[in-house]
C-alpha angles and dihedrals in degrees: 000000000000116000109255108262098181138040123191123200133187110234101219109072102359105056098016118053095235091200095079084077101069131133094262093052104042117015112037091047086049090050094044098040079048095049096060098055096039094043101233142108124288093212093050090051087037091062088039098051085043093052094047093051080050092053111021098045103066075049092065115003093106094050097045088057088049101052095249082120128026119228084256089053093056099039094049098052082046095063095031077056096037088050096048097055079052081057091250113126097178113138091196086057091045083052097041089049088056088044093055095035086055093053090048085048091053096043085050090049104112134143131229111283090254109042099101094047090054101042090041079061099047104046107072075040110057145343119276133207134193116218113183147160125228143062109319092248096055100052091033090044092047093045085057096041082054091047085225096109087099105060104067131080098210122013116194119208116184083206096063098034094038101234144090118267097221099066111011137122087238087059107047083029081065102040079057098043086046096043079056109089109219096011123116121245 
């Protein structure tokens, strides 16, 4: 048996510790922050945003993960959505809600405690890869929030090679180029 040369990770859940998204982190702040400069209540732009994620994700989450629409994109038309069922058709606050959800996303961004530590480990020993799903700005945008984009030598998007990363051709493509010493990914 050959020694292994390569090692691919998923970024969500893996790498990122998902559950600094969480309600508590990202959206309630977004909603209350919201609420004061809108002048209305959180709670009330809280239910809205919560019933047009119900209704508007199964519309464009494939192709979100495919690179049809960008993070922004999706984001924006969310809280354009979210604003209008709060009687508020104002394309500058659908933009400004994007704007504050984004900095409590951010601020909610975090690895896995040991993260670091593994991939600090790996590195000098064998080439890494990166394999996720979503719109290239959002996964680019999260690896260098992050400051880990360095650190692979190939990162898969599904947004940027239009496929999903479970299945596709880019992904197994980059398990073989990286299997390859010498060769590029």
């Amino acid at each position: 048996m050959e020694p292994v040369q390569a090692l691919s990770f998923d970024l969500d859940d893996t790498l990122l510790d998902g559950s600094r998204f969480s309600f508590q982190e990202t959206i309630l702040p977004t909603c209350a922050d919201l609420a004061r400069v809108i002048g209305l209540e959180a709670n009330r732009i809280l239910e809205a945003n919560s019933k047009t994620w119900q209704s508007y994700w199964p519309e464009v989450e494939e192709k979100w993960a495919l690179g049809g629409l960008s993070g922004a994109e999706v984001s924006l038309e969310a809280w354009r959505r979210t604003l209008m069922a709060c009687g508020r058709d104002d394309e500058s606050l659908a933009r400004l809600a994007r704007d504050i959800h984004s900095q409590h996303r951010r601020k909610a961004l975090r690895l896995f405690d040991d993260v670091h530590e593994l991939l600090n480990v790996l590195k000098p020993r064998l080439r890494l890869a990166v394999i996720t799903n979503g719109a290239s700005d959002t996964q680019r945008g999260t690896l260098r929030l992050l400051g880990i984009e360095q650190v692979f030598d190939a990162i898969v998007i599904s947004g940027e090679v239009h496929e999903n990363r479970c299945c596709g051709r880019a992904g197994r493509g980059t398990h073989c180029r990286l299997a390859q010493p010498g060769r590029s990914p």
